[in-house]
C-alpha positions in Angstrom: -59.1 78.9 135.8 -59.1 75.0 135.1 -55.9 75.7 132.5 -54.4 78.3 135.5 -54.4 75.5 137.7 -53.0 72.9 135.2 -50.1 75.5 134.8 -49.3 75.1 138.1 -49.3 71.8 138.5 -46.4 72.1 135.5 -44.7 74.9 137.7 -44.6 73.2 140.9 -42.8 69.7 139.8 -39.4 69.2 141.8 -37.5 70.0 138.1 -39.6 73.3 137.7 -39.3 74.7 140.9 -35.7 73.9 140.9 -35.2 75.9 137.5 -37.8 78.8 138.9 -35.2 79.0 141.7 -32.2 78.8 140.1 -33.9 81.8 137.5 -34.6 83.8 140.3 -31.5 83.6 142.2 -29.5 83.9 138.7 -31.8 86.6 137.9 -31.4 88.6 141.0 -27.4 88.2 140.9 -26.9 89.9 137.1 -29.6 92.4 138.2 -27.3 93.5 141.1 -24.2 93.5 138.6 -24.6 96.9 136.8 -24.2 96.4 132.7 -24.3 92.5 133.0 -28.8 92.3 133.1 -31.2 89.2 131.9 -31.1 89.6 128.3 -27.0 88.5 127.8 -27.6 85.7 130.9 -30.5 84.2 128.9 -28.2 84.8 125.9 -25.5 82.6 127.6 -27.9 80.2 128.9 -29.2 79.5 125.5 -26.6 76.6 124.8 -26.9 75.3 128.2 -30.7 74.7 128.1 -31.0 72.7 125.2 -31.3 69.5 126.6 -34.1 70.9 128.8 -37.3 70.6 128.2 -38.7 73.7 126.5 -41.4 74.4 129.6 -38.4 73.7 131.9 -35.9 76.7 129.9 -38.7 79.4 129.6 -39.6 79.1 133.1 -35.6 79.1 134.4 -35.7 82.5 131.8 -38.8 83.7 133.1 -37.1 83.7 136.7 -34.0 85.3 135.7 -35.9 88.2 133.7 -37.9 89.0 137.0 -35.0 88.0 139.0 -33.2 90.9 137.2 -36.1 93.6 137.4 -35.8 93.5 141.1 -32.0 92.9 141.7 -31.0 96.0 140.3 -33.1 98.0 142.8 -30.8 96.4 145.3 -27.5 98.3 144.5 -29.5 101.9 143.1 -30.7 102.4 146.6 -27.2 101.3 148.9 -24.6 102.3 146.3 -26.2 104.5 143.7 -24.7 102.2 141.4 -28.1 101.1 139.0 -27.8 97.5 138.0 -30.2 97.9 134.7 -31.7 101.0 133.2 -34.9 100.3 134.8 -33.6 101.4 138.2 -32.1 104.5 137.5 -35.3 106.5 138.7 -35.4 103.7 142.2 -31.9 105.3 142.6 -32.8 108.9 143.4 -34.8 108.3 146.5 -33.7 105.1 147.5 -29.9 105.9 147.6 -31.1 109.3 150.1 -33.4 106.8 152.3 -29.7 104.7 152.7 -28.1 107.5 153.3 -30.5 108.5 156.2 -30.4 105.1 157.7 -33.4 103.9 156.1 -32.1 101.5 153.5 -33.9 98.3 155.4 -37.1 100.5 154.6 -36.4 101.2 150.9 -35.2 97.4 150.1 -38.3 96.2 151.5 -41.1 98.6 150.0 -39.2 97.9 146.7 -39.5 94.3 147.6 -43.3 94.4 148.5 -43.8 96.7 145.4 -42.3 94.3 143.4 -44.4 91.5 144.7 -47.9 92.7 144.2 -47.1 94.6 140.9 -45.4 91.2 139.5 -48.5 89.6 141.0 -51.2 91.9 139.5 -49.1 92.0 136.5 -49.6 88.3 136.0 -53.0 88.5 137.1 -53.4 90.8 134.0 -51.3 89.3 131.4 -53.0 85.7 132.3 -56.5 87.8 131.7 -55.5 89.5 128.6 -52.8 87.9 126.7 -55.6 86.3 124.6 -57.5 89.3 123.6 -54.5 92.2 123.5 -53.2 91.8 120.1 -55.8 93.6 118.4 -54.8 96.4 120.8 -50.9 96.7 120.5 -51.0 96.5 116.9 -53.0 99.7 116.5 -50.9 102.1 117.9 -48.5 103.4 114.8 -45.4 105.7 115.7 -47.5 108.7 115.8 -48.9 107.1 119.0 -45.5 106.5 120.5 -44.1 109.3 119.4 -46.4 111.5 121.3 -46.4 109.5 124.4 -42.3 110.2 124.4 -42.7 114.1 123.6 -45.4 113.9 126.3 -42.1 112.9 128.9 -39.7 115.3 128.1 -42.5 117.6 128.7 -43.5 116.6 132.2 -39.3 116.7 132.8 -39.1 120.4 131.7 -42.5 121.3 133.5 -42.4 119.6 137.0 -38.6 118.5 138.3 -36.7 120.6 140.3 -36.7 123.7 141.6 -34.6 125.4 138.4 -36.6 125.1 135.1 -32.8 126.5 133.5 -31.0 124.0 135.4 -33.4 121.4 134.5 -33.4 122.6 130.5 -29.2 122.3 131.1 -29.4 118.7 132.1 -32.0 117.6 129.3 -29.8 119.1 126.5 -27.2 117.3 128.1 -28.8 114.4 127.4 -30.1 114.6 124.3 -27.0 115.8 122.9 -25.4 112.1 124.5 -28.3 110.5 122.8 -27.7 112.1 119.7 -24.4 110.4 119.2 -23.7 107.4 116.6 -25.2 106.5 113.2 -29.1 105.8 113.5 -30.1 107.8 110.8 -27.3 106.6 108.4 -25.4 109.4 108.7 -22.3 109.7 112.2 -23.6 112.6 114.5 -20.8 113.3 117.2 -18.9 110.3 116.9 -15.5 112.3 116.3 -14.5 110.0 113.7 -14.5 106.5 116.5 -15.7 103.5 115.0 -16.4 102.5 119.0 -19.0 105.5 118.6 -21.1 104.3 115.9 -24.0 102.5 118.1 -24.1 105.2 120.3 -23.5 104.9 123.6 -25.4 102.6 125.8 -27.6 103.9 128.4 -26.3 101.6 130.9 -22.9 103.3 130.9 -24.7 106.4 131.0 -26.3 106.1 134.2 -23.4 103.9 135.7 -20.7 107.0 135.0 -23.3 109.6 136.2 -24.4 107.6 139.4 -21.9 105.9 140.2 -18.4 107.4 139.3 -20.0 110.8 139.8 -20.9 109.8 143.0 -17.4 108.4 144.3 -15.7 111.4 142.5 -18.1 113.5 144.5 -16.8 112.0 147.9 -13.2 111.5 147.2 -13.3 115.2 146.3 -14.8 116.0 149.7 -13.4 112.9 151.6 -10.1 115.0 153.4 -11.7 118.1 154.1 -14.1 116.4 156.5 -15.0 112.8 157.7 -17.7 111.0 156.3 -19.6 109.6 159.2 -20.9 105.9 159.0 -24.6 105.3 157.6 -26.6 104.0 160.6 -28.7 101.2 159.4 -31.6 101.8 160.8 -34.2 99.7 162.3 -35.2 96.4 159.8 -39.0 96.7 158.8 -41.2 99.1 157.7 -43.9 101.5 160.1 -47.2 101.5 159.9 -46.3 105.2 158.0 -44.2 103.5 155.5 -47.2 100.9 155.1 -49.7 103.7 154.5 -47.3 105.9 152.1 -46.3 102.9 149.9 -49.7 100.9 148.8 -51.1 103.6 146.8 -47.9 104.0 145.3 -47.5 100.4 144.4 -51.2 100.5 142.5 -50.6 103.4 140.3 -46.6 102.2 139.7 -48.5 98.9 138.6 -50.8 101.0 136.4 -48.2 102.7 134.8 -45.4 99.7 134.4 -48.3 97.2 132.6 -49.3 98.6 129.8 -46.3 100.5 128.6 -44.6 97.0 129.3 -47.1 95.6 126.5 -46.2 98.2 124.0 -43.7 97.8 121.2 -42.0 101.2 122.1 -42.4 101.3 126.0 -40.0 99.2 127.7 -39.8 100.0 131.7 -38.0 103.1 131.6 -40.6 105.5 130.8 -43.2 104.2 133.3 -41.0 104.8 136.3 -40.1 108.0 135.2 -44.1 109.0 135.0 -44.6 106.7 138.6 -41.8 109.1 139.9 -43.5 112.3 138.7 -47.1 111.3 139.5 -45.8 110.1 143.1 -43.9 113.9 143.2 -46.9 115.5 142.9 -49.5 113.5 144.9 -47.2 113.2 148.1 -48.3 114.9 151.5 -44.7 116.0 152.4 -43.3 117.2 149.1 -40.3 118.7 151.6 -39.2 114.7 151.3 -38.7 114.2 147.7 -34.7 115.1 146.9 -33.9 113.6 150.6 -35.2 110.0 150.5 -39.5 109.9 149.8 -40.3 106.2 150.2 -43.2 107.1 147.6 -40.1 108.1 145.4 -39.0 104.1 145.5 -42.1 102.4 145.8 -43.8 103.4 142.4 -41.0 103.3 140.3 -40.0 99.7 141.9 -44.1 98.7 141.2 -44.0 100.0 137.6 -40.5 98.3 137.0 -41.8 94.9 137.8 -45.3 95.5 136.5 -43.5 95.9 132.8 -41.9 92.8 133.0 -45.2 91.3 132.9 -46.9 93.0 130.6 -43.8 92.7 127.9 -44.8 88.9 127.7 -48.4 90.0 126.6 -47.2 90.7 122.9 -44.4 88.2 123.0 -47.5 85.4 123.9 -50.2 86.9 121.8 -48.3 88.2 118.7 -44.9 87.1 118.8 -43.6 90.4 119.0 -40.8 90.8 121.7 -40.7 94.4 123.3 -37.4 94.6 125.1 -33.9 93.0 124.4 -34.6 89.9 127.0 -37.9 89.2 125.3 -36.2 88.9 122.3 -33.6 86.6 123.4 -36.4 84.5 124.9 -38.4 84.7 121.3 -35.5 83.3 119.6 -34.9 80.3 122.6 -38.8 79.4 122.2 -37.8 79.2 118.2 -34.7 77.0 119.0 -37.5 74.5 120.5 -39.7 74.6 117.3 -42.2 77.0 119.3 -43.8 79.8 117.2 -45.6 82.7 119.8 -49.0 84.4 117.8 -52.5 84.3 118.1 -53.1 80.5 118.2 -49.5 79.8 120.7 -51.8 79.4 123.7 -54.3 77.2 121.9 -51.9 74.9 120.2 -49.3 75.1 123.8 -51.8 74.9 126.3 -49.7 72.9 128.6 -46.1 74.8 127.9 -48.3 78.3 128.1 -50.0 78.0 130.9 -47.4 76.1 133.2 -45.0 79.6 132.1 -47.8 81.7 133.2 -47.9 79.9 136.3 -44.2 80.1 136.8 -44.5 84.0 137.0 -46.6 83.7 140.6 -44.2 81.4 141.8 -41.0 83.2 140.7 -42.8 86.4 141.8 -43.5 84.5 145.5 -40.1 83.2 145.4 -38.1 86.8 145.1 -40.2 88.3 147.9 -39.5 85.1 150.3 -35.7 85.1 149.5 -35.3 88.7 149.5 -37.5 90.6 152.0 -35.5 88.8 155.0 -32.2 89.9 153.6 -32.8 93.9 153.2 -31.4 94.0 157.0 -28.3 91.8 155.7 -28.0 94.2 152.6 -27.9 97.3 154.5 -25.2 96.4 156.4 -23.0 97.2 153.6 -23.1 100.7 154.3 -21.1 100.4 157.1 -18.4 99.2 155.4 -15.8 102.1 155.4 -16.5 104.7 152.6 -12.8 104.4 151.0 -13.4 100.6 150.6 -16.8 100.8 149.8 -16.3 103.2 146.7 -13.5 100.8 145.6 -15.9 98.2 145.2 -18.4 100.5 143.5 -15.3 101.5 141.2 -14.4 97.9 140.5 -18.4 96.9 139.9 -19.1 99.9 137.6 -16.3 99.2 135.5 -17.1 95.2 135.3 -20.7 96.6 134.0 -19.4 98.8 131.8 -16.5 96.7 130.0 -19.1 94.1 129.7 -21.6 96.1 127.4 -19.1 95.5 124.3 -16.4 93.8 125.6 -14.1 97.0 124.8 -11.5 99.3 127.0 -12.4 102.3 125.2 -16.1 101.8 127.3 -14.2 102.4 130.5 -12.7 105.7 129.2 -16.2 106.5 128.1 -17.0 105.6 131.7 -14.3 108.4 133.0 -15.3 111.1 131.2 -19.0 110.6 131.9 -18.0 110.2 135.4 -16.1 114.1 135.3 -19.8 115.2 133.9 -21.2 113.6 137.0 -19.2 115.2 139.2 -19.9 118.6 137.5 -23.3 118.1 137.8 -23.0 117.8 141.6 -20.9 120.4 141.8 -23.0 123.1 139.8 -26.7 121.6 141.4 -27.8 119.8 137.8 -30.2 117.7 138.4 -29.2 113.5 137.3 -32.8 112.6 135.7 -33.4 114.9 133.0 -30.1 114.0 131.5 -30.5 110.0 131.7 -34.3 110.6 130.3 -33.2 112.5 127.7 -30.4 109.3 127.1 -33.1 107.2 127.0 -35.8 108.9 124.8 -34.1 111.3 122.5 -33.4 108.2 120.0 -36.3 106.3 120.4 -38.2 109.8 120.0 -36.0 110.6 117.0 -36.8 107.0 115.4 -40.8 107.4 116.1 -40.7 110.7 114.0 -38.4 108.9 111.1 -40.8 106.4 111.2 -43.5 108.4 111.2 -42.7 110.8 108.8 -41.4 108.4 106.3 -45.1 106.1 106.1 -46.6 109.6 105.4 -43.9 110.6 103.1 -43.3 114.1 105.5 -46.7 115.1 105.9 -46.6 116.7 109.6 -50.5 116.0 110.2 -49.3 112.5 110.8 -48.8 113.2 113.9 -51.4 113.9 115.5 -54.0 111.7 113.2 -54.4 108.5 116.3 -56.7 109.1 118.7 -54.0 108.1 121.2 -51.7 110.9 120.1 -54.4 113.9 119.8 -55.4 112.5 124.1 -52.0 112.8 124.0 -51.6 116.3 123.1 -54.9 117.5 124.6 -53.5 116.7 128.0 -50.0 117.9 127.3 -52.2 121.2 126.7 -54.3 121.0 129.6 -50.8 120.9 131.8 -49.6 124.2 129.6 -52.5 125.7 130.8 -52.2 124.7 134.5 -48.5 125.6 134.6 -49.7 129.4 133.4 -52.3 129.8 135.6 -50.3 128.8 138.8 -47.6 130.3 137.5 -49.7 133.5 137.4 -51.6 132.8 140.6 -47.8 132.9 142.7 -47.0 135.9 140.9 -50.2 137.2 142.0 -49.6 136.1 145.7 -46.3 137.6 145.4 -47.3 141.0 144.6 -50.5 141.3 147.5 -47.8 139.8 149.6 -45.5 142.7 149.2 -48.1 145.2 149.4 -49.8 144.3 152.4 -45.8 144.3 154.0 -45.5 147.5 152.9 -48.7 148.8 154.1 -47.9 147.1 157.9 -44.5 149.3 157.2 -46.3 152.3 156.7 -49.1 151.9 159.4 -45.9 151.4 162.2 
């Protein structure tokens, strides 16, 4: 506590704050931008930071990486446009509460949410950071490998009403996940050199979302006038209050821990937040028409990740996502080597960061809580204008991946599969899930397979992996047996018409 409270003496010097500030703000901009995100700002802030002092730079990076965990809720719920990768699951409620007139309501529980999972994040990664290496080194591929199988699972068992439809949409993604050379050898690539790293997940879920979306409304714009969004009124009821704490716990149970693991990363988490928030709601009716639980726990778990992807970078050196990396190698530039010993030998640089994180975290909910109202406004802006800005945005994020025009023809024809989606009832989610994990599943098994030189049992021989798979059997089992109940139901329902049939 002593150290805590040096930290933020460190954090809350004029030059500091000014540099949390600038982060935040900086942060929350690129967030909003879909394709730009934290980890190229920090990369183009590298240069400009060298004359800082190091405890200034990590905080201003500190800022922007939180800064961009929370901006790109801000567009996925008004424009279905999601700014990073993290918020395409924030996108599926959020973007039906705008579209209801409750957009003021969804920016502000994401808001909140991200607050107190930032903040209990922090709280965590301050408590465990020194102890957690021991832990995140244990887990081996088999581990992570199971975890991942253990998602497209819960996509194929629980979302949506069509298990076919559902399957449809997975495929869909995996197949898009399949393409490029990660095993060595080109898989779908059609011979284009621009194919060979696959396609980035960003322009995934920018083409489904967001060019699906406006193709959707263009298509439908003359046969019938799109009214204006209502905005709604600004804050959140005492219902929204009681529907969005518990939500913002288990989000923030989820988010931490998967962000401390080498393979987790915030997607996952939000997904599961999403799911366990599906099935724990009162009015399930909600969910596919704007469930404020449906943005609240993803928004928690999103933020919560961020904190907990410092734990490794602090306690082993080991970065977790692409902006930890880039914030690995700027602590290097300064002659700063994260491990085991970083916070005994940086106690002042360390703990000062740490620090940082509250105020940054304090900082997004102040500057942004007051401006979901101002944000929300945008949807009255008239739908042929507004969808040429979303046009012009998603293509901005999309060129700036690589830098290449053959992204935004990649953008087009994703865009066409959006609209077909919509058009034949697919539902978005499976398909960017199975973007997401399909490689990172397919490198966990290479990984895998190749330590144990293709011995299968290898799979399930971590005791994370066989809890894994004992509770992916346990939901087998309760999928049968309700299945089998409403079958059940069906059939005495049936009978007992016919008999009322008979008796009249």
């Amino acid at each position: 506590m002593d150290l805590l409270l040096e930290g933020f003496a460190t954090a809350l010097t004029p030059e500091n704050l000014l540099y949390a500030v600038i982060g935040v703000l900086l942060g929350t901009a690129v967030g909003v931008l879909p394709g730009i995100g934290p980890a190229m700002t920090v990369a183009l802030l590298l240069p400009v930071t060298y004359n800082v002092s190091p405890t200034s730079g990590l905080i201003l990076f500190a800022g922007i990486y939180y800064g961009g965990m929370y901006g790109g809720s801000t567009t996925s719920i008004l424009l279905n446009t999601p700014g990073e990768s993290s918020s395409v699951v924030t996108a599926l409620e959020g973007n039906k509460m705008a579209k209801a007139g409750r957009a003021a309501q969804a920016l502000a529980t994401a808001a909140i949410g991200s607050f107190v999972a930032g903040t209990i994040g922090t709280i965590l990664l301050v408590a465990l950071a020194p102890n957690i290496a021991d832990v995140v080194v244990k887990l081996g591929a088999p581990s992570y490998f199971a975890i991942m199988v253990l998602s497209l699972f819960t996509v194929t068992a629980v979302l949506g009403s069509s298990k076919l439809r559902g399957l449809i949409s997975l495929a869909l993604g995996l197949a898009i996940g399949l393409v490029g050379t990660s095993t060595g050898q080109q898989r779908l690539t059609f011979g284009s050199p621009q194919l060979a790293d696959g396609i980035d997940v960003v322009v995934v879920a920018v083409a489904i979302f967001a060019i699906g979306e406006a193709l959707w409304v263009a298509a439908h714009l003359r046969r019938r006038p799109l009214d204006i969004i209502p905005v709604g009124r600004p804050w959140m009821s005492r219902d929204d209050w009681g529907r969005s704490w518990k939500p913002w716990l288990r989000g923030t149970a989820y988010g931490f821990p998967f962000g401390a693991l080498p393979a987790g990363g915030a997607e996952v988490p939000t997904f599961l937040s999403y799911i366990t928030e599906r099935r724990l709601t009162k009015k399930p009716e909600e969910f596919g028409k704007g469930a404020i639980e449906g943005v609240a726990g993803p928004e928690a778990a999103n933020n919560a990740s961020a904190a907990g992807t410092l734990v490794p970078l602090l306690a082993i050196g080991l970065p977790t996502t692409a902006t930890a990396a880039v914030i690995l190698v700027a602590m290097q530039n300064y002659g700063l080597q994260p491990g085991p010993q970083f916070m005994d030998a940086e106690p002042k640089l360390v703990w000062g960061l740490l620090a940082s994180l509250f105020v940054a975290n304090t900082l997004l909910l102040v500057l942004n809580l007051p401006l979901a109202p101002v944000w929300a406004k945008l949807l009255q802006i008239r739908r042929p204008y507004l969808y040429a800005g979303i046009l012009f945005f998603a293509s901005l994020g999309a060129y700036s991946v690589n830098f290449q025009a053959f992204d935004l023809g990649l953008l087009l024809c994703l865009g066409l599969l959006g609209l077909a989606m919509r058009r034949f009832g697919l539902p978005v989610l499976p398909l960017i899930i199975g973007v997401i994990l399909g490689p990172r599943l397919e490198e966990q098994l290479t990984t895998a397979l190749a330590i144990s030189q293709g011995d299968l049992s290898t799979l399930w021989s971590e005791p994370v992996a066989v809890v894994v798979y004992v509770v992916m059997a346990l939901m087998i089992v309760g999928l049968v047996v309700t299945g089998f109940r409403r079958r059940n139901k069906g059939v005495t329902d049936r009978i007992d018409d016919n008999y009322q049939e008979v008796s009249m």
